[in-house]
C-alpha positions as CSV (number, residue, x, y, z in Angstrom):
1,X,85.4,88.4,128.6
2,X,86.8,91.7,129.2
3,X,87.0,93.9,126.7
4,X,90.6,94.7,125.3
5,X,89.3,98.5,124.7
6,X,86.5,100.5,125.9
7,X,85.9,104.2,125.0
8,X,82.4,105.6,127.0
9,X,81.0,108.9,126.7
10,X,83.6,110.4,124.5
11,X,83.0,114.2,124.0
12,X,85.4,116.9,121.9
13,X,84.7,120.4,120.7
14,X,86.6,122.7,118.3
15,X,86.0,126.3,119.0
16,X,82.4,125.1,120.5
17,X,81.6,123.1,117.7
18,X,80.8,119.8,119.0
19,X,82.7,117.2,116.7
20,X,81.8,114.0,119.1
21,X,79.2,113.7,121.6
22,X,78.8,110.7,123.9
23,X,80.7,108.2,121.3
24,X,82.1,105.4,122.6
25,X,83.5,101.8,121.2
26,X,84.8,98.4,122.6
27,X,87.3,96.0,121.1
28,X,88.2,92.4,122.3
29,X,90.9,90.5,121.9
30,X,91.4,88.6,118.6
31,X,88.7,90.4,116.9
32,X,87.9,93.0,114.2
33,X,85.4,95.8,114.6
34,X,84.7,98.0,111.7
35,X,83.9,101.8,112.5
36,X,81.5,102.9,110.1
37,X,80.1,106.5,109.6
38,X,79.6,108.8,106.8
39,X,82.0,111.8,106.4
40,X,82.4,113.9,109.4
41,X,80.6,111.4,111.6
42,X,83.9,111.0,113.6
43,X,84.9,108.0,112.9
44,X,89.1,109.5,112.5
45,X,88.5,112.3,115.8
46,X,87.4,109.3,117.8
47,X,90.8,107.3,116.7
48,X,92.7,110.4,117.1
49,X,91.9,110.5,120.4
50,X,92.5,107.0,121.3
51,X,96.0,107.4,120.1
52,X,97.0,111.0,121.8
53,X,96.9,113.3,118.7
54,X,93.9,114.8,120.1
55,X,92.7,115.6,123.9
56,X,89.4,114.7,124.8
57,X,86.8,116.9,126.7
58,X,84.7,114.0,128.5
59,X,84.6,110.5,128.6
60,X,87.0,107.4,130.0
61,X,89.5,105.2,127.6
62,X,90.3,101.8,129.1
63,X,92.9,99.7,127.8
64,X,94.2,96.2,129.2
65,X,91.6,97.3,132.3
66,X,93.4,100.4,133.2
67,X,92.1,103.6,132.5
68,X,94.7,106.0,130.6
69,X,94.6,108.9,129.0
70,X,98.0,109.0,126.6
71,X,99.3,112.6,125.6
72,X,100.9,111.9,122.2
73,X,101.8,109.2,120.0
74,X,104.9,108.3,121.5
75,X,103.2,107.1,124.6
76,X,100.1,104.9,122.3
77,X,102.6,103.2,120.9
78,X,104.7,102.5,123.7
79,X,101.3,101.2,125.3
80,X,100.8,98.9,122.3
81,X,98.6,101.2,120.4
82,X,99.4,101.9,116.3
83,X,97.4,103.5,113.3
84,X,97.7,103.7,110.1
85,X,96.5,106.7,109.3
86,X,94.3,107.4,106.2
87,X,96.5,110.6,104.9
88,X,100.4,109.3,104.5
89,X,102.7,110.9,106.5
90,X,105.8,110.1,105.0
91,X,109.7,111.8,104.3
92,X,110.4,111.6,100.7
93,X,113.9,112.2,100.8
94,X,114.3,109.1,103.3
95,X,115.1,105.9,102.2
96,X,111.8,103.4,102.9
97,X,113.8,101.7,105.6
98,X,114.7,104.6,107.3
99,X,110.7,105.9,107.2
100,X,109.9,102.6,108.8
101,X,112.0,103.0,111.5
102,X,111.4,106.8,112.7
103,X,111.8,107.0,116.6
104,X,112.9,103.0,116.5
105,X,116.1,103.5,114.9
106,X,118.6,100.1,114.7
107,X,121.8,101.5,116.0
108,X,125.3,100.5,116.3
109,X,126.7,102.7,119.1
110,X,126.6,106.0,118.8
111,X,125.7,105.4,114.8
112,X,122.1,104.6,113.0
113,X,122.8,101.2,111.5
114,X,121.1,101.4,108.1
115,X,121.8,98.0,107.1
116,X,120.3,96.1,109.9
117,X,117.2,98.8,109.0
118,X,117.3,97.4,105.3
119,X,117.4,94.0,106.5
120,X,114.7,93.8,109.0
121,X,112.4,96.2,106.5
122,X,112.7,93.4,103.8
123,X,111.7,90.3,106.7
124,X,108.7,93.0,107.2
125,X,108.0,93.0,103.6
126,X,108.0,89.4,103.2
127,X,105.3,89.2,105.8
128,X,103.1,91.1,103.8
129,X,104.5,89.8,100.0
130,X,105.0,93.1,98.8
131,X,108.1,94.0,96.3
132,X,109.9,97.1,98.2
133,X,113.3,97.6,98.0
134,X,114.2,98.8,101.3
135,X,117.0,101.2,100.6
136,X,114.6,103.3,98.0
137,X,113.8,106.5,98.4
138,X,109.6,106.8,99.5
139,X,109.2,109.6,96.7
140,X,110.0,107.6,93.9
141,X,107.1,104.7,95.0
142,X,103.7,104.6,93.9
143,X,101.2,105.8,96.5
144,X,99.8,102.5,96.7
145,X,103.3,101.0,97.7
146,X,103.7,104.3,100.0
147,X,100.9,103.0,101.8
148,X,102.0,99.5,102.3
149,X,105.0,101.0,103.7
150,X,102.8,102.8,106.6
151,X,100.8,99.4,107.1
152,X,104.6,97.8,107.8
153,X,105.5,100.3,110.3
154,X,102.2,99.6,112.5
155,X,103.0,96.1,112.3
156,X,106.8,96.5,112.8
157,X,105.5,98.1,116.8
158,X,103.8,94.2,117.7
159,X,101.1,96.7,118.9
160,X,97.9,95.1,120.6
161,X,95.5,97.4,118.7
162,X,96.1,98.7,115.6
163,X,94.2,100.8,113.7
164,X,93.3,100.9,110.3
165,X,91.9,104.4,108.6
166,X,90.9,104.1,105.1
167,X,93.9,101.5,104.3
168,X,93.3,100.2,101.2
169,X,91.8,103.7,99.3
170,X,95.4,103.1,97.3
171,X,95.7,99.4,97.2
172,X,95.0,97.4,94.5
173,X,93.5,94.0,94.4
174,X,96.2,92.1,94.6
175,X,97.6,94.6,97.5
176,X,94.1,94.3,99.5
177,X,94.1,90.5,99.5
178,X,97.8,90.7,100.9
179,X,96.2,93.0,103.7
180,X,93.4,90.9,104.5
181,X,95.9,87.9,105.3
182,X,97.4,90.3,107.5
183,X,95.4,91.6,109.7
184,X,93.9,87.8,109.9
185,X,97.3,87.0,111.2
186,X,97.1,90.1,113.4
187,X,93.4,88.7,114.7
188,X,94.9,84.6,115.2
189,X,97.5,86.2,117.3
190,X,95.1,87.8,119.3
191,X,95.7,91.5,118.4
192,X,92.3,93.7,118.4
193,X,91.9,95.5,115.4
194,X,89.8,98.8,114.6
195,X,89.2,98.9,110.6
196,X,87.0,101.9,109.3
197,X,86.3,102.2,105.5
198,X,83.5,103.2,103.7
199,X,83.5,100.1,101.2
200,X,81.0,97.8,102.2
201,X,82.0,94.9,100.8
202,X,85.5,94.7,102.5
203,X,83.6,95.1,105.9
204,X,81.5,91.5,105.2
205,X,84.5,89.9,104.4
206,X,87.2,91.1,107.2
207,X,85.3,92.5,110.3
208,X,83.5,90.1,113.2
209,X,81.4,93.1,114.6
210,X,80.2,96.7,113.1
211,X,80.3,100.1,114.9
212,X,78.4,102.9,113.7
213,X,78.1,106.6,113.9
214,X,76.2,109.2,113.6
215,X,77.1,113.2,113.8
216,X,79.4,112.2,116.4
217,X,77.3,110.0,118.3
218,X,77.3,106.0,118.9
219,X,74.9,104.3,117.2
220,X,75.0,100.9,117.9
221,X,76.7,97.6,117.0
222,X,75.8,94.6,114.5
223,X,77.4,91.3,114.3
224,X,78.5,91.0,110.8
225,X,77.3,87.9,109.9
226,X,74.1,88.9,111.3
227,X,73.2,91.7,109.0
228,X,72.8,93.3,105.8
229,X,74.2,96.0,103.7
230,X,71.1,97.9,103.8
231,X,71.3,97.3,107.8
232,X,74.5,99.3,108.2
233,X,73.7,101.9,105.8
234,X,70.2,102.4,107.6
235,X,72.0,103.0,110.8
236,X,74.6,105.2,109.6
237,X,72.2,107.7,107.5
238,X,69.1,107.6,110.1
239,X,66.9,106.2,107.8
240,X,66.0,103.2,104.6
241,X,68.0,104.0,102.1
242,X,66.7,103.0,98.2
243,X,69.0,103.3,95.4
244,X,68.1,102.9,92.2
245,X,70.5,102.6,89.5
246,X,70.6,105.4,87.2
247,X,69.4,104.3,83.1
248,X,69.6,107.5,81.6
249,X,72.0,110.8,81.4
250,X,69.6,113.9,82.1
251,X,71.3,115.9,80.6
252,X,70.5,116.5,76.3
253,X,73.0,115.8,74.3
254,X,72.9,119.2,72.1
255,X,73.3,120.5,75.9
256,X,76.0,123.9,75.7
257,X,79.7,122.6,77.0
258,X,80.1,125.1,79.5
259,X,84.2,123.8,80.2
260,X,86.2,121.8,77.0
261,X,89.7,120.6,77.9
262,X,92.0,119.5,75.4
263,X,95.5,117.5,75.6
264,X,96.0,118.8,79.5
265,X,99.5,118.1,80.5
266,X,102.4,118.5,83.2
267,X,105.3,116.4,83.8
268,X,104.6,112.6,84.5
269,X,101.4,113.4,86.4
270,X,98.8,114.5,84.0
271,X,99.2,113.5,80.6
272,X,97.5,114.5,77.2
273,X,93.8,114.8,79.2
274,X,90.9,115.9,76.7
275,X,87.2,116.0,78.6
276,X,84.1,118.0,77.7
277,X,81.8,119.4,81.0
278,X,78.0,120.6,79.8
279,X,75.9,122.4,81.3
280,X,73.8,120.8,84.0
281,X,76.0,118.0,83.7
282,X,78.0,116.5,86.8
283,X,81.3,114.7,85.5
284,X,83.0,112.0,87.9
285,X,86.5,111.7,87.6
286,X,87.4,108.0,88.8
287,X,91.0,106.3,89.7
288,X,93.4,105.2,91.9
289,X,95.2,107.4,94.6
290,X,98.1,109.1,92.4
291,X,96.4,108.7,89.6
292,X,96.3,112.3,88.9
293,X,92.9,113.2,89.1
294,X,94.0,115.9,92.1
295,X,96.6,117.4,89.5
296,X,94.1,117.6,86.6
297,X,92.0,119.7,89.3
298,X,94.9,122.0,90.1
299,X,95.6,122.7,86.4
300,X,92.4,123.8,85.7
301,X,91.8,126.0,89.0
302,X,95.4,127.6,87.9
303,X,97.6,126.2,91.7
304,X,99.7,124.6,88.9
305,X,100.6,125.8,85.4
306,X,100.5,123.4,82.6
307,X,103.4,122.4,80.2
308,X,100.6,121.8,77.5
């Protein structure tokens, strides 16, 4: 069978840095590939490419069994290509329905018709059994919610590829199983679907095959079902990984705290936050996008100033 998509020999510098060398991908119809890589292996140049946002130095992009080069967005999408893209790039002061729409406005005559927007948002929402209210304003949704709203407008375009980047870093549970019917609705309808994350045990359960780079280079491919964890992680560092779980801080507990924070606050986002940091010590901060672990960070390097 024909592949749906076939990227060969993909090359791109910035300022003679070499951010892809001889990458390359293929995508068939009715099927998820996951495009695997650690940070900076360009996985998100690759896809920006693809979709026009970037121009690429070498290589050939076929699509449908035509060979096309697209210039922006605009002409992607109008080919049948969409992606949701890992950063959100979203109006605040828009209503939801009218972020969903940008460049696809409903219109009656000369006039944007924001109800039949509202209305064909909500049979959107349905599909993916999310609460939205249509007529909201983005900025006063969660970020996981903001990011259903971007996964929506892909879908809204009946695209033939879409792309995932990094969907569900916002999503919770509940919000990722809602997802994963999606996109196997996408797949049954014979839509090709790109999905790159680094959480390995989404890939098992939503991907047919695995695409991996390297420092800007292809790989290879696995058949999911086929292989391991340790499999994909082996071809995406270069070498067996072994990880064993860690039993004991190394760090002494009379050790001198070197940075003591106590009831840290500003507005809604950051809220009474107390931590100690010793020396020698690395502290994780864990949560949810917009759970205000950025914010904390801004406080204390002084980009914000604290009510408390």
């Amino acid at each position: 069978m024909e592949a749906l998509l076939s990227m060969k020999n993909i090359k791109k510098s910035f300022s003679g840095v070499a951010a892809l060398k001889n990458a390359e991908l293929d995508l068939y119809k009715g099927e998820v590939v996951a495009l695997m890589g650690e940070n900076g292996a360009g996985k998100s140049t690759l896809m920006k490419i693809l979709t026009g946002i970037y121009s690429k130095d070498e290589g050939t992009i076929h699509f449908e069994g035509k060979e096309v080069e697209y210039k922006n967005v605009s002409e992607s999408e109008a080919a049948g290509i969409a992606i949701v893209h890992q950063e959100l790039n979203m109006m605040n002061d828009l209503t939801v329905a009218q972020n969903l729409f940008i460049g696809q406005e409903r219109m009656n005559g000369f006039f944007i018709d924001d109800k039949k927007m509202e209305k064909d948002a909500e049979e959107l929402f349905k599909k993916l059994n999310v609460d939205i209210k249509p007529g909201a304003k983005i900025g006063e949704l969660t970020v996981g919610k903001q990011q259903m709203v971007e996964i929506a407008k892909a879908i809204s375009t009946n695209a033939k590829v879409i792309v995932f980047d990094e969907p569900t870093a916002a999503l919770s549970n509940s919000e990722i199983e809602e997802l994963f019917k999606v996109i196997r609705d996408l797949r049954e309808k014979g839509a090709g679907i790109i999905y790159i994350s680094h959480r390995m045990d989404e890939i098992n359960v939503i991907s047919d095959r695995v695409t991996v780079m390297r420092d800007g280079e292809y790989v290879g491919t696995l058949i999911t079902k086929d292989c391991t964890k340790d499999d994909i992680i082996k071809l995406m560092v270069g070498r067996t990984v072994f990880m064993e779980p860690k039993t004991q801080s190394a760090v002494p507990k009379d050790a001198e705290v070197v940075l003591k924070c106590e009831n840290l606050s500003r507005g809604k986002a950051v809220k009474d936050v107390s931590f100690e940091l010793k020396k020698g010590e690395i502290l994780g901060f864990s949560g949810l996008m917009g759970a205000g672990r950025t914010e904390v960070a801004r406080l204390l390097f002084g980009a914000d100033k604290r009510d408390s």
